[in-house]
Backbone as XML, in Angstrom:
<?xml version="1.0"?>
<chain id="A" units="angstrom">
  <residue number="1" name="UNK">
    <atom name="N" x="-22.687" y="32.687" z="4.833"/>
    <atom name="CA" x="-21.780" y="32.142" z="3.852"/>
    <atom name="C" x="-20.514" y="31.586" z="4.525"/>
  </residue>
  <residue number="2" name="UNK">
    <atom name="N" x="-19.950" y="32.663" z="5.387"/>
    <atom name="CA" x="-18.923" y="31.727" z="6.522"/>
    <atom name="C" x="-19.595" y="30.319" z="7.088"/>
  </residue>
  <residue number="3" name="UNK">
    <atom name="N" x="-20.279" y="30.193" z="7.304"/>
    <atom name="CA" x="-20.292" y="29.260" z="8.064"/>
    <atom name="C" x="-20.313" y="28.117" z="7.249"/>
  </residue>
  <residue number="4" name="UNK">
    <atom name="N" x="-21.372" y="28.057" z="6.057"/>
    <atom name="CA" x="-21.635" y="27.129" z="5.332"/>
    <atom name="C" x="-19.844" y="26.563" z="4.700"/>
  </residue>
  <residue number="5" name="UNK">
    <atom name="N" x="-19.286" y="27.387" z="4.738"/>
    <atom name="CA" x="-17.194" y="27.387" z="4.618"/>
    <atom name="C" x="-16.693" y="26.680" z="5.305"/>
  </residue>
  <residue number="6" name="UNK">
    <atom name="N" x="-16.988" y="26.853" z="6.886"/>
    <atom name="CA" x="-16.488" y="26.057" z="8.023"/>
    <atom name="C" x="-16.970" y="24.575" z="7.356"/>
  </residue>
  <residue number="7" name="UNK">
    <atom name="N" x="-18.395" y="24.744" z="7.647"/>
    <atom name="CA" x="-19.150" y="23.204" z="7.555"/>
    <atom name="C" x="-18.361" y="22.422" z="6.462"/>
  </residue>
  <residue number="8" name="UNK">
    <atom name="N" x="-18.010" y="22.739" z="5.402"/>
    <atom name="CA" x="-17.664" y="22.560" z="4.197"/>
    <atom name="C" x="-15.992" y="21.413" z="4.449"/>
  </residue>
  <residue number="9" name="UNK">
    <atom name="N" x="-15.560" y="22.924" z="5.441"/>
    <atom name="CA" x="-14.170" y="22.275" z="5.337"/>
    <atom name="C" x="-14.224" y="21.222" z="6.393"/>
  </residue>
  <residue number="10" name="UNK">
    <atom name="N" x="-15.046" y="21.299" z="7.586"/>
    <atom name="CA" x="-15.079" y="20.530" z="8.959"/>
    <atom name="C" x="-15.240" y="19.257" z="8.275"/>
  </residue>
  <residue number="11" name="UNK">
    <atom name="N" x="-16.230" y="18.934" z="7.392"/>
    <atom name="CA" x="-16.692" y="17.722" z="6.547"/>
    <atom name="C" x="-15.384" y="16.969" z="5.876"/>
  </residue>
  <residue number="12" name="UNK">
    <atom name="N" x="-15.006" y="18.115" z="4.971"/>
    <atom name="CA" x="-13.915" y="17.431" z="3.787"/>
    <atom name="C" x="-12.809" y="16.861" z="5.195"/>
  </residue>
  <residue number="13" name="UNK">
    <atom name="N" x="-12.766" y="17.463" z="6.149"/>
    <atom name="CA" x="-11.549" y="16.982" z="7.048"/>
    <atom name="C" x="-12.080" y="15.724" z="7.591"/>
  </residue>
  <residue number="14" name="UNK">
    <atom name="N" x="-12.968" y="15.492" z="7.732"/>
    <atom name="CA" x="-13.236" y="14.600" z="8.748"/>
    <atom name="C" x="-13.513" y="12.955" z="7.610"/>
  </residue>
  <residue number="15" name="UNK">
    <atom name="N" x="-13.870" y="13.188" z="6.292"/>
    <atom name="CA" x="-13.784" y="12.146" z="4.952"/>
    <atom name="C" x="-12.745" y="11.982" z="5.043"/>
  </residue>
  <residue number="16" name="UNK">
    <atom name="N" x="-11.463" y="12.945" z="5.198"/>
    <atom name="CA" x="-9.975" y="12.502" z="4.798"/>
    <atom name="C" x="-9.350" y="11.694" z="5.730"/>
  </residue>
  <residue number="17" name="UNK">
    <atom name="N" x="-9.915" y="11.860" z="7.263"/>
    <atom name="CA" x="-9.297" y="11.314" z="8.339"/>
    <atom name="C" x="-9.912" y="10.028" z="7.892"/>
  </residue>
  <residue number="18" name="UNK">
    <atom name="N" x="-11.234" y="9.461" z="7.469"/>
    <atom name="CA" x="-11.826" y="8.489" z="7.602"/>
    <atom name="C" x="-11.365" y="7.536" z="6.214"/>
  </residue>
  <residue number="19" name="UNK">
    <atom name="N" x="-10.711" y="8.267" z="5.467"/>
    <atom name="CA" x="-10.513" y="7.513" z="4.186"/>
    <atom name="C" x="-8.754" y="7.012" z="4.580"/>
  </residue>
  <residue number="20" name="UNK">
    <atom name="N" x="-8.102" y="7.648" z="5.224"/>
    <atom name="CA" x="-6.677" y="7.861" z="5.545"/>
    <atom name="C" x="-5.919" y="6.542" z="5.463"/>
  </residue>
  <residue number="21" name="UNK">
    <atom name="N" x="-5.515" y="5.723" z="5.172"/>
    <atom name="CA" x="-5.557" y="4.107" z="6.001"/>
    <atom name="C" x="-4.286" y="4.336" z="7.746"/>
  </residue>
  <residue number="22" name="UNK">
    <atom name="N" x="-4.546" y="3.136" z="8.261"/>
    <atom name="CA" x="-4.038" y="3.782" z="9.569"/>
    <atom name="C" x="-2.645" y="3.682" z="9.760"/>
  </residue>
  <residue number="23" name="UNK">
    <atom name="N" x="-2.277" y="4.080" z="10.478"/>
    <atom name="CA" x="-0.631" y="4.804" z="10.919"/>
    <atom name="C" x="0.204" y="3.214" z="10.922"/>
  </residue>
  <residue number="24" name="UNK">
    <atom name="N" x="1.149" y="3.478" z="9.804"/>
    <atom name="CA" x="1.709" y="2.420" z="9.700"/>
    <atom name="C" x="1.488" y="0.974" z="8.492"/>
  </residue>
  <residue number="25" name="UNK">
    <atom name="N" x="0.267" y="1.455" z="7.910"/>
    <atom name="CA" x="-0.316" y="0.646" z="6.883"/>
    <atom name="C" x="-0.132" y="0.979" z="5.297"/>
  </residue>
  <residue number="26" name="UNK">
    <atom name="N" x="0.554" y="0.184" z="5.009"/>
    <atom name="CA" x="1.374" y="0.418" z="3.431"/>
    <atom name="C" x="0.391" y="0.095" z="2.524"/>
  </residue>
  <residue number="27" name="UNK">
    <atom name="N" x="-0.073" y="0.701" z="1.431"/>
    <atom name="CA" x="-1.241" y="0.774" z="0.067"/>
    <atom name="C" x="-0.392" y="0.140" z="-0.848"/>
  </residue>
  <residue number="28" name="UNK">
    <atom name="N" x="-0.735" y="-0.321" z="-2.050"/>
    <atom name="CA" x="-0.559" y="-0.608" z="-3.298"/>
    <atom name="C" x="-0.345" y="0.353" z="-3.949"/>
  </residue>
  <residue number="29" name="UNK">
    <atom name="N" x="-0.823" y="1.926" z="-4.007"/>
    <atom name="CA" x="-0.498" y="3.102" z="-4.609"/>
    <atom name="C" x="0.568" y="3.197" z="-4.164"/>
  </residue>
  <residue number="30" name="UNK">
    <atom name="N" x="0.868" y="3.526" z="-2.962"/>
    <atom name="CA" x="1.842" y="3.887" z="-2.434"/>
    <atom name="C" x="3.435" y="3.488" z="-2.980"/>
  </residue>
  <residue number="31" name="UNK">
    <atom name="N" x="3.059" y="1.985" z="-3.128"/>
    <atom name="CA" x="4.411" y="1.323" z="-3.774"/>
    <atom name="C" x="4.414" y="1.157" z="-5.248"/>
  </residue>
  <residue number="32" name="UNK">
    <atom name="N" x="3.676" y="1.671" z="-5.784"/>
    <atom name="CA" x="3.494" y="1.796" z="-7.054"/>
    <atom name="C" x="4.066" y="3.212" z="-7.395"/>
  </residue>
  <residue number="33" name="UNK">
    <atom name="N" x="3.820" y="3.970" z="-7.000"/>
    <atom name="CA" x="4.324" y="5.185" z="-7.329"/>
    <atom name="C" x="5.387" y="5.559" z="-6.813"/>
  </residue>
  <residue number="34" name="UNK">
    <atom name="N" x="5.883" y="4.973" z="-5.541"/>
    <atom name="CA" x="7.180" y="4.803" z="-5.207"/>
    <atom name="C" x="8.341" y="4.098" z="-6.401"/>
  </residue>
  <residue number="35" name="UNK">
    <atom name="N" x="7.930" y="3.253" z="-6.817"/>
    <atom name="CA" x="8.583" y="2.476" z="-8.477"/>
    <atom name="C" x="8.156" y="3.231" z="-9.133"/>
  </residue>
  <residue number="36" name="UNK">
    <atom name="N" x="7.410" y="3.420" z="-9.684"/>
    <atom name="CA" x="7.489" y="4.497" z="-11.103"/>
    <atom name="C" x="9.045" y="5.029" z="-11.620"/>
  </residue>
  <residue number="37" name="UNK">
    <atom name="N" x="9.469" y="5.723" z="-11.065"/>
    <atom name="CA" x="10.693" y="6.315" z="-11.400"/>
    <atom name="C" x="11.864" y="5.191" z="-11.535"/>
  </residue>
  <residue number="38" name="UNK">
    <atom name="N" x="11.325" y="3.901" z="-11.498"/>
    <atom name="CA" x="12.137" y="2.478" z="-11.908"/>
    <atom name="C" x="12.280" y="1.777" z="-13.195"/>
  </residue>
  <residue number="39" name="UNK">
    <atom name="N" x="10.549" y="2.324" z="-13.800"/>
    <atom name="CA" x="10.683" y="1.629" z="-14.617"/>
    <atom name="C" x="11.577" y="1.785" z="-15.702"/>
  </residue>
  <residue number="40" name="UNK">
    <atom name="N" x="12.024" y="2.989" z="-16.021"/>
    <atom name="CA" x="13.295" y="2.855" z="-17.345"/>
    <atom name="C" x="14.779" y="1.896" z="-17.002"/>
  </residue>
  <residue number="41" name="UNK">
    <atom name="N" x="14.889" y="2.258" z="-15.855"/>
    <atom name="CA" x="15.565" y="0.952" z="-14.977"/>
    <atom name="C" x="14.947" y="-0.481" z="-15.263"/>
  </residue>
  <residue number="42" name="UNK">
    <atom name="N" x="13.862" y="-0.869" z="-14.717"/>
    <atom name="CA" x="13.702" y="-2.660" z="-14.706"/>
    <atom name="C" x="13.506" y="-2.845" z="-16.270"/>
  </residue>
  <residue number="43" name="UNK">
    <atom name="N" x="13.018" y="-1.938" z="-16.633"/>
    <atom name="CA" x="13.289" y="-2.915" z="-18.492"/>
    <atom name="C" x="14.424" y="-2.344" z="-19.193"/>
  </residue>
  <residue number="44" name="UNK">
    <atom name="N" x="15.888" y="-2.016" z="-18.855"/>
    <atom name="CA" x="16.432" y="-1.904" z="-19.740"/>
    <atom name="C" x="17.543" y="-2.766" z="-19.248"/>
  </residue>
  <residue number="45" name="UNK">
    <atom name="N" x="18.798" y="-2.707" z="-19.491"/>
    <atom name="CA" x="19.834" y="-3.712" z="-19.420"/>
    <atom name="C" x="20.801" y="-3.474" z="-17.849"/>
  </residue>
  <residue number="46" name="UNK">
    <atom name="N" x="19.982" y="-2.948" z="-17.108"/>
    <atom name="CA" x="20.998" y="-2.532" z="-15.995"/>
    <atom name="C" x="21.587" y="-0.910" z="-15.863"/>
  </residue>
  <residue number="47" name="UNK">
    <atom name="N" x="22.821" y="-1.195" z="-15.727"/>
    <atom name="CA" x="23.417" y="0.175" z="-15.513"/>
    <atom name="C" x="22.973" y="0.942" z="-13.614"/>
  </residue>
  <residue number="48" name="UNK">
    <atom name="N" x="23.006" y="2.219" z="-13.856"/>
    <atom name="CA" x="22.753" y="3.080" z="-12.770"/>
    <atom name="C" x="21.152" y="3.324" z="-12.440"/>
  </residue>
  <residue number="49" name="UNK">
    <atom name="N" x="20.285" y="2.734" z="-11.528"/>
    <atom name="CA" x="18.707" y="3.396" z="-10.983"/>
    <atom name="C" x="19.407" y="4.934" z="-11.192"/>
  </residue>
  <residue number="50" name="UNK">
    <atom name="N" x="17.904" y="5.699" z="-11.734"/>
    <atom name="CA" x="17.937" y="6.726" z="-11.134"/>
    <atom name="C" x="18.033" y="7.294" z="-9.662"/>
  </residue>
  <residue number="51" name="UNK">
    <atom name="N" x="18.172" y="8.316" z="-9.324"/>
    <atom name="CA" x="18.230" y="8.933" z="-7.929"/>
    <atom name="C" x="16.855" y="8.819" z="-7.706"/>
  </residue>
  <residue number="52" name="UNK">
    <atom name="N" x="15.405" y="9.356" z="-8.597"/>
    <atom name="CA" x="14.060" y="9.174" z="-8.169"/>
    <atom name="C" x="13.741" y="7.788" z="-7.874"/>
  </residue>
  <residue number="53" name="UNK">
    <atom name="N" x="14.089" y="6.587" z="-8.923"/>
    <atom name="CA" x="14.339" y="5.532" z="-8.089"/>
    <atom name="C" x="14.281" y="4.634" z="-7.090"/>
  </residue>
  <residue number="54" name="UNK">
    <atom name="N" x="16.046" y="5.362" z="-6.379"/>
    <atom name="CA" x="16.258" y="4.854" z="-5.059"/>
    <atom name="C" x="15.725" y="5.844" z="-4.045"/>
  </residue>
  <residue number="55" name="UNK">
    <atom name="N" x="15.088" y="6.972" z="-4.124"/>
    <atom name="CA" x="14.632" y="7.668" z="-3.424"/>
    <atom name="C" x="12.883" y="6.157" z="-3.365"/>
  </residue>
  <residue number="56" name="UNK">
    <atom name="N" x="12.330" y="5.899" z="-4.640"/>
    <atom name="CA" x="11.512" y="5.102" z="-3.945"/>
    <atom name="C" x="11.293" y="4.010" z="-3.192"/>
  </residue>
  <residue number="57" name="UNK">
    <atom name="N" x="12.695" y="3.105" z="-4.035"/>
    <atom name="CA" x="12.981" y="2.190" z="-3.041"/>
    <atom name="C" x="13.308" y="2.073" z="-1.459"/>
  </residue>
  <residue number="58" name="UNK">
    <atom name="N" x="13.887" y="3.128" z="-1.195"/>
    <atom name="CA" x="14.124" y="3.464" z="0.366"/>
    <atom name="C" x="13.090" y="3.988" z="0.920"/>
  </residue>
  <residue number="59" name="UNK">
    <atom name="N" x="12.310" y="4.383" z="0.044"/>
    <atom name="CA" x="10.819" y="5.142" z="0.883"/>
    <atom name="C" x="10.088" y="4.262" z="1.275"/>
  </residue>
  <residue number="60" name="UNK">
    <atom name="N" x="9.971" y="2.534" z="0.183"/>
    <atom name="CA" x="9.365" y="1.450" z="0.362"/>
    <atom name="C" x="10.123" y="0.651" z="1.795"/>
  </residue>
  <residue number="61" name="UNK">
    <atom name="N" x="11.503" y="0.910" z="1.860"/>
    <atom name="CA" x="12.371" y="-0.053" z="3.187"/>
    <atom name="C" x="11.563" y="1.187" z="4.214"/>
  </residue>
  <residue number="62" name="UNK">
    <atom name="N" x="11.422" y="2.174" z="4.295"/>
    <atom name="CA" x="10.919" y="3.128" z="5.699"/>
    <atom name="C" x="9.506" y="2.606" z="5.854"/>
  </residue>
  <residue number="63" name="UNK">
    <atom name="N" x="8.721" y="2.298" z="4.531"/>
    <atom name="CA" x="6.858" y="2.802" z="5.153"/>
    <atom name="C" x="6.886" y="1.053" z="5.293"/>
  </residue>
  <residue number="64" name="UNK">
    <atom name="N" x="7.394" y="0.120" z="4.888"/>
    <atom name="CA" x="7.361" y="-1.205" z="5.632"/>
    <atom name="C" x="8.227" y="-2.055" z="6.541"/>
  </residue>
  <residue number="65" name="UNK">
    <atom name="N" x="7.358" y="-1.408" z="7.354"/>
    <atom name="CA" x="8.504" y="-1.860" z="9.060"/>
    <atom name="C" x="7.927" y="-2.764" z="9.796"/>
  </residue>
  <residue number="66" name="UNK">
    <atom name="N" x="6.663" y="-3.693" z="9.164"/>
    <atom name="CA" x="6.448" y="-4.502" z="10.180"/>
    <atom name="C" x="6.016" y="-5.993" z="8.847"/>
  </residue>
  <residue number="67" name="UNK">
    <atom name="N" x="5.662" y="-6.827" z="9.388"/>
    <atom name="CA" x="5.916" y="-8.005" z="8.835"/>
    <atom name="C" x="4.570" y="-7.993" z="7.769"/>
  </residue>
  <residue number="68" name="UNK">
    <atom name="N" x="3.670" y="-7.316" z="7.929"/>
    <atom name="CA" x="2.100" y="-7.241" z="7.342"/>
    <atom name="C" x="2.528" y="-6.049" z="6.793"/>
  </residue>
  <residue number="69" name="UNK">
    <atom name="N" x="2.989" y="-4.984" z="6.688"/>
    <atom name="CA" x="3.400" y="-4.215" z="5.627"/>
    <atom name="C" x="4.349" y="-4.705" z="4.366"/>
  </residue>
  <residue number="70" name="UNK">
    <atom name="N" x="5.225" y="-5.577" z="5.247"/>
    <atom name="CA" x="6.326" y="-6.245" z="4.099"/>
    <atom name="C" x="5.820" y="-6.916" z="3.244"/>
  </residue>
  <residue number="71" name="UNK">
    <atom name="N" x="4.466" y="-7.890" z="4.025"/>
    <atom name="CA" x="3.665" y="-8.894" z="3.000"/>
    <atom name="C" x="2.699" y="-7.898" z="1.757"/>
  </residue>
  <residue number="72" name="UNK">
    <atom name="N" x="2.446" y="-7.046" z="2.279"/>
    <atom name="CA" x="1.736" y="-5.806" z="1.546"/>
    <atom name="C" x="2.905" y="-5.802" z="0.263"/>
  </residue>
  <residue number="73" name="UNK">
    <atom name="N" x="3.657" y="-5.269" z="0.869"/>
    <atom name="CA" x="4.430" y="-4.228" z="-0.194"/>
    <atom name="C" x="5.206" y="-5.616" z="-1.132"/>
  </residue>
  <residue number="74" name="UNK">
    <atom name="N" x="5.284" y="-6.265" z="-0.966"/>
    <atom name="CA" x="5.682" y="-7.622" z="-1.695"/>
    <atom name="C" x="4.699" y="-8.481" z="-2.374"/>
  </residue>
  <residue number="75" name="UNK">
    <atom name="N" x="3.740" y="-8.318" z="-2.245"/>
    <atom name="CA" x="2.372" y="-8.597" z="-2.941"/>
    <atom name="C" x="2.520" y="-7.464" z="-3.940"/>
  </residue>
  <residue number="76" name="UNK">
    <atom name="N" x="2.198" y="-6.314" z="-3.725"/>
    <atom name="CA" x="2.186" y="-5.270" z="-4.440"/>
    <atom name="C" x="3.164" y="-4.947" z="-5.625"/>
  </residue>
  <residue number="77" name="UNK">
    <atom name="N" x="4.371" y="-5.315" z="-5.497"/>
    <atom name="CA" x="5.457" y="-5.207" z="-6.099"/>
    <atom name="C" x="5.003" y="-6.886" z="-7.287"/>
  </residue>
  <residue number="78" name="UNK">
    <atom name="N" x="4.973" y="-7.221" z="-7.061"/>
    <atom name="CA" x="4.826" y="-9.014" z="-7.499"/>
    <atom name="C" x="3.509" y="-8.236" z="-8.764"/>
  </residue>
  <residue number="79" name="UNK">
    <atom name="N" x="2.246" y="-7.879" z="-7.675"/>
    <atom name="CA" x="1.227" y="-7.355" z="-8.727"/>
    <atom name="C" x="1.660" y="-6.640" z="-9.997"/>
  </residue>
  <residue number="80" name="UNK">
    <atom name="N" x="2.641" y="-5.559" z="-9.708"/>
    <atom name="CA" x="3.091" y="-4.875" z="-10.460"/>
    <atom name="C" x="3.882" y="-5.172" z="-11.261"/>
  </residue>
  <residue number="81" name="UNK">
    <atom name="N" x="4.866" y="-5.952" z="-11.070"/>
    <atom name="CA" x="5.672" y="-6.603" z="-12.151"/>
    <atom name="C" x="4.609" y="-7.615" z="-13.179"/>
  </residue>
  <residue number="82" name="UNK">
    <atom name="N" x="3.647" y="-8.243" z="-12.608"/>
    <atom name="CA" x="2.501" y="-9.015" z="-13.958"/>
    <atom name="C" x="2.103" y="-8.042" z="-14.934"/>
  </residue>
  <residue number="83" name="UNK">
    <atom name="N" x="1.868" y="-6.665" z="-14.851"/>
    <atom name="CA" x="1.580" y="-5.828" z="-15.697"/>
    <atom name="C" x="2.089" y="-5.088" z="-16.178"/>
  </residue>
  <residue number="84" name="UNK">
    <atom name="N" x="3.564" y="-5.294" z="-16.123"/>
    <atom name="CA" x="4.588" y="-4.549" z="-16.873"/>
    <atom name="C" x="5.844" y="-5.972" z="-17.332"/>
  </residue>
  <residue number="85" name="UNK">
    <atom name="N" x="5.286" y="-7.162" z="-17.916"/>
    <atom name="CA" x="5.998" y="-8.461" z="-18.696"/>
    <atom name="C" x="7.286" y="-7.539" z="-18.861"/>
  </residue>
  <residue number="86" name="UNK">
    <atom name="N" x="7.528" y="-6.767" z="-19.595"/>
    <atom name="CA" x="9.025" y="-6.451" z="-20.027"/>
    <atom name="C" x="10.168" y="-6.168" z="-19.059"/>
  </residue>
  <residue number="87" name="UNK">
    <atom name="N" x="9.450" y="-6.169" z="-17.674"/>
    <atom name="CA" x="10.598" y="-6.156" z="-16.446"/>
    <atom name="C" x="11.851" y="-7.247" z="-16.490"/>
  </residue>
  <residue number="88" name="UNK">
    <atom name="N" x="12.975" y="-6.931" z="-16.340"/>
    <atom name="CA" x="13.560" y="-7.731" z="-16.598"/>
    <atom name="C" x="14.195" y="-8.350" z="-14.910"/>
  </residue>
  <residue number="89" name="UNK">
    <atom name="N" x="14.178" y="-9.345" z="-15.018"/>
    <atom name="CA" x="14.271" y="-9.802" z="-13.548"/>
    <atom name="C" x="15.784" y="-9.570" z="-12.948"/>
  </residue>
  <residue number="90" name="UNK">
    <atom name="N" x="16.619" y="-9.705" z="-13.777"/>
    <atom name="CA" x="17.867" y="-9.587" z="-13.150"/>
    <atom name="C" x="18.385" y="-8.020" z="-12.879"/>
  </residue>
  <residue number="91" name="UNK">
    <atom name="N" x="17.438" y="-7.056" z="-13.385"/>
    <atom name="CA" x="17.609" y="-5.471" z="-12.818"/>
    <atom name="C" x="16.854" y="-5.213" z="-11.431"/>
  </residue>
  <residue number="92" name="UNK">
    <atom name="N" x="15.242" y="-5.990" z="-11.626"/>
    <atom name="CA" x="14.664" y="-5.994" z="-10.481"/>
    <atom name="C" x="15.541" y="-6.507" z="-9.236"/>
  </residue>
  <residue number="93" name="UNK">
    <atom name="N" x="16.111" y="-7.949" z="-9.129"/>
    <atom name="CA" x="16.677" y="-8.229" z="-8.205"/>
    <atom name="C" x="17.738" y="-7.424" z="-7.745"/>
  </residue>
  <residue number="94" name="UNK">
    <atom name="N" x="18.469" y="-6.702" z="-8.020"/>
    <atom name="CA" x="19.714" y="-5.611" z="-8.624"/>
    <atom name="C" x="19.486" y="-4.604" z="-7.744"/>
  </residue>
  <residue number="95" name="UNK">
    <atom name="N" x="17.735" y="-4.358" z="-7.882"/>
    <atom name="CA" x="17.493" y="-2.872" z="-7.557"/>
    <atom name="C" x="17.586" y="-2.459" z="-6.403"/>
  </residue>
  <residue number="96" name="UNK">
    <atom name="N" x="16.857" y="-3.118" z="-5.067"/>
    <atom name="CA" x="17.453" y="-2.478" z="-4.077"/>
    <atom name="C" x="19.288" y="-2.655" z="-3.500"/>
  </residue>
  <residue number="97" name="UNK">
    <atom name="N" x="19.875" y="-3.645" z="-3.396"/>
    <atom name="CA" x="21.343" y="-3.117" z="-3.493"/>
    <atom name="C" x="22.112" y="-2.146" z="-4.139"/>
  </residue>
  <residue number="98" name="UNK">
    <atom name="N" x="21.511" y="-2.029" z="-5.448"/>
    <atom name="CA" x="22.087" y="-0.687" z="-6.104"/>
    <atom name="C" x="21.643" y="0.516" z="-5.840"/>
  </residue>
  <residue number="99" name="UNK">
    <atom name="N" x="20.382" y="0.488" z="-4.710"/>
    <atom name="CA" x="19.756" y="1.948" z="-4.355"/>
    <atom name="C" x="20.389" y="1.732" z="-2.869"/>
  </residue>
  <residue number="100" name="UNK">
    <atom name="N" x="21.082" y="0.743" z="-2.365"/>
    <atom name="CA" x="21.967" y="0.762" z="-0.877"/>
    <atom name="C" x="20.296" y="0.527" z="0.041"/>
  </residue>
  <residue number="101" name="UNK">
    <atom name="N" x="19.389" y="0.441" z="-0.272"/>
    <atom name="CA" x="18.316" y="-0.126" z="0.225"/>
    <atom name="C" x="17.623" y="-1.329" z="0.506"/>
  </residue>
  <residue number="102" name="UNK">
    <atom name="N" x="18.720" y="-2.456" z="1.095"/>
    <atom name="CA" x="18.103" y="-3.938" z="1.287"/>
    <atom name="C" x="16.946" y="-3.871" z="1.896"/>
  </residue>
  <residue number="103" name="UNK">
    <atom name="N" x="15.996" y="-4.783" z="1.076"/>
    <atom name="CA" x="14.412" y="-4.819" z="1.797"/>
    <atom name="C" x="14.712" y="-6.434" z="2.049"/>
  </residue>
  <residue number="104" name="UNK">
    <atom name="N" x="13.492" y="-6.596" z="3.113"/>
    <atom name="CA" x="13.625" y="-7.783" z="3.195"/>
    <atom name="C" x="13.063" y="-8.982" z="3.058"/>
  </residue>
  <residue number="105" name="UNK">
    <atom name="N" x="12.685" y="-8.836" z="1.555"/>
    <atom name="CA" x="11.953" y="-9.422" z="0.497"/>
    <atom name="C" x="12.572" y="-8.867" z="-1.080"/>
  </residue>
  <residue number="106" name="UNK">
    <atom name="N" x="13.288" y="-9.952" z="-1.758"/>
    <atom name="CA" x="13.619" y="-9.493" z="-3.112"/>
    <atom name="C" x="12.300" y="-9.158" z="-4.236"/>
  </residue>
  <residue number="107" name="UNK">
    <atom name="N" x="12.243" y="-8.140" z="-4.816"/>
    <atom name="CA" x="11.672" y="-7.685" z="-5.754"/>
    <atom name="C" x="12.152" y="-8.800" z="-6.978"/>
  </residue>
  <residue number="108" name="UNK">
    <atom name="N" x="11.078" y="-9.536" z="-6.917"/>
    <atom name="CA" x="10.511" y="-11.099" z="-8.087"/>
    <atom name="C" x="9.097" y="-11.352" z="-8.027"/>
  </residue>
  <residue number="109" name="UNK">
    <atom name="N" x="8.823" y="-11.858" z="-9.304"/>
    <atom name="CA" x="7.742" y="-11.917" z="-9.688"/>
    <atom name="C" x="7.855" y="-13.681" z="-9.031"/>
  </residue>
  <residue number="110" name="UNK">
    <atom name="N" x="8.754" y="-14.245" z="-8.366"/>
    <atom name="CA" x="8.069" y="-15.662" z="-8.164"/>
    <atom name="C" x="8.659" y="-15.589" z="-6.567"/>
  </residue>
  <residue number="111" name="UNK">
    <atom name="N" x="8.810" y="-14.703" z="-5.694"/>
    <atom name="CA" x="8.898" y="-14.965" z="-4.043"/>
    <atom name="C" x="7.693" y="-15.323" z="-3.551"/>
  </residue>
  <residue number="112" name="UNK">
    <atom name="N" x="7.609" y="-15.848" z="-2.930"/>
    <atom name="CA" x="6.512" y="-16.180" z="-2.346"/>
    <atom name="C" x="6.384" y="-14.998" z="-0.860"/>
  </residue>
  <residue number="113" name="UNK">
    <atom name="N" x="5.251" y="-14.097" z="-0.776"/>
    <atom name="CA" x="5.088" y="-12.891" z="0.481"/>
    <atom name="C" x="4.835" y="-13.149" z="1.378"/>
  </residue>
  <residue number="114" name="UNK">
    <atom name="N" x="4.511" y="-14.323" z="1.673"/>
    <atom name="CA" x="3.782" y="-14.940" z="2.881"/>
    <atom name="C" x="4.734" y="-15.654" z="3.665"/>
  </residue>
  <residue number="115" name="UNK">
    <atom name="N" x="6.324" y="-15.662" z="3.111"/>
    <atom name="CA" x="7.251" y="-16.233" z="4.477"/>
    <atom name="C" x="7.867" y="-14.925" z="4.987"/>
  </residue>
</chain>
């Protein structure tokens, strides 16, 4: 019964390494759930981001540090604003300066990710 335990876990470890994406490579989840805690922010009239927030926005300026993560995470952000219409653009643009987190790509639904 031990062993069949080991095998069990040796397996589940070795799916997770293989599913992992690699060191340095930014997901669409990732920046999605990093915003979450935005959205009462981008659709309402401004004011103060929450602290959960700018905790995501700065998590998004750390996990994209190279030019193919930025295009990632700016694609991603773009995706995400098409399925939430009630974003209001002038909070989005707002948002990372008001979280002290300049990225370097504005959060808009019309930047283009690819410069």
């Amino acid at each position: 019964m031990k062993a069949v335990a080991v095998a069990v876990a040796v397996v589940a470890a070795v799916i997770q390494v293989m599913a992992r994406p690699a060191e340095g490579t930014i997901t669409c989840g990732q920046v999605k759930m990093a915003l979450a805690p935005c959205m009462p922010y981008l659709t309402s009239q401004g004011g103060t981001p929450p602290p959960g927030c700018c905790a995501g926005v700065k998590a998004i300026e750390t996990m994209a540090t190279n030019a193919a993560d930025k295009q990632v995470a700016c694609s991603c952000i773009k995706e995400a604003a098409a399925e939430f219409p009630n974003v209001r653009d002038d909070s989005a643009t707002q948002l990372p300066g008001k979280c002290g987190a300049p990225l370097d790509f504005p959060i808009s639904p019309n930047f283009d990710c690819k410069r």
